[in-house]
C-alpha positions in Angstrom: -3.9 21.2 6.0 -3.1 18.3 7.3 -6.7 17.5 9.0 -9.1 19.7 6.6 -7.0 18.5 3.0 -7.4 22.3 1.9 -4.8 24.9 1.6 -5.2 27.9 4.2 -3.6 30.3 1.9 -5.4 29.7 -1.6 -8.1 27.0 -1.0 -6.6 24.5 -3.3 -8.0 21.3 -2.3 -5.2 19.0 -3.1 -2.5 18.6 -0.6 0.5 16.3 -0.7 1.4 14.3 2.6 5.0 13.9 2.7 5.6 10.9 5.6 9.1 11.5 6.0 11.2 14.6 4.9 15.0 14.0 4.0 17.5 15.6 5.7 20.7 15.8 3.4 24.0 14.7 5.3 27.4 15.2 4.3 29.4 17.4 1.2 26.2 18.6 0.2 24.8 19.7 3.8 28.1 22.6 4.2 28.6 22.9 0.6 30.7 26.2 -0.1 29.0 29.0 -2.4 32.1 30.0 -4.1 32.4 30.2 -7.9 35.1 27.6 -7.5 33.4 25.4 -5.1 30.5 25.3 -7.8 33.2 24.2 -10.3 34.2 21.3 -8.2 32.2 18.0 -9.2 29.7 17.2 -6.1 29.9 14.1 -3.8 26.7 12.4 -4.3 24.6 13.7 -1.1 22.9 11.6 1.8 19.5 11.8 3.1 18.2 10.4 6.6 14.5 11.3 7.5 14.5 14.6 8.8 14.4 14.9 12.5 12.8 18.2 14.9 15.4 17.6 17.6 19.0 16.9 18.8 18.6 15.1 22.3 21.1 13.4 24.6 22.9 10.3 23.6 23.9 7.9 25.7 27.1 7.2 23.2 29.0 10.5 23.1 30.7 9.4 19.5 26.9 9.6 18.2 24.3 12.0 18.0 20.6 10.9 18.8 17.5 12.5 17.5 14.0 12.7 18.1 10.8 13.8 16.5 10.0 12.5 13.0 9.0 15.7 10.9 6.0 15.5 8.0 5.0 17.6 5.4 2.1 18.5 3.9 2.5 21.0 1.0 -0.2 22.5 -1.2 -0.7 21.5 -4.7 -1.3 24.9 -6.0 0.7 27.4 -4.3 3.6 25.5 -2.6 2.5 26.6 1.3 4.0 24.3 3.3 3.2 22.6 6.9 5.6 20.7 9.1 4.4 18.1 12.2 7.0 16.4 14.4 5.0 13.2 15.1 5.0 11.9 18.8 6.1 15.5 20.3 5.7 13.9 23.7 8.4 11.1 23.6 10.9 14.6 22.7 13.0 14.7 26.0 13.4 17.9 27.7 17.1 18.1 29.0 17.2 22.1 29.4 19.9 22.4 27.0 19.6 20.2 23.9 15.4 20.8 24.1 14.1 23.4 26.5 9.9 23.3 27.6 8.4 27.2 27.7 5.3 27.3 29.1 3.0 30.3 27.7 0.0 31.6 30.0 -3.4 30.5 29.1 -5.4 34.1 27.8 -7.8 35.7 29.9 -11.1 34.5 28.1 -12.7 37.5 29.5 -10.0 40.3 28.5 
């Protein structure tokens, strides 16, 4: 979707590019799912663009991210696509954000 501008599941033509997708923070995050929790009035909630990773901070009172995250959603049906942009500049740590390397397929199998 995000190169072509057509859905791959129903061939709609119009997609939606959404540049930054919101991350909600806060009451609204770990809400509870009782009946009485529902009763409760809501704190208004937070949003922060929504970020692929958790990586190392250099601050251990914060939390840094990495890895803006995109959208691009179908007009039609809904399907949805996420991109991180700049997946390169991600750090690999081996613990926050591990790399897995897959084997290239035998072209003649």
């Amino acid at each position: 979707m995000r190169d072509k501008h057509i859905c791959p599941k129903c061939q709609h033509n119009e997609v939606l590019h959404i540049e930054q997708v919101a991350d909600v923070l806060g009451d609204w995050a770990d809400r509870e799912t009782t009946d009485r929790a529902r009763e409760r009035p809501r704190q208004e909630a937070q949003s922060r663009a929504f970020r692929i990773a958790r990586v190392p901070s250099t601050s251990p009172a914060e939390t840094a991210t990495a890895g803006l995250v995109q959208a691009y959603v179908c007009r039609a049906c809904g399907y949805s696509e996420l991109y991180t942009t700049d997946p390169a500049k991600i750090p690999v740590d081996g613990t926050l954000v591990t790399l897995l390397k897959g084997r290239h397929a035998d072209p003649y199998r």
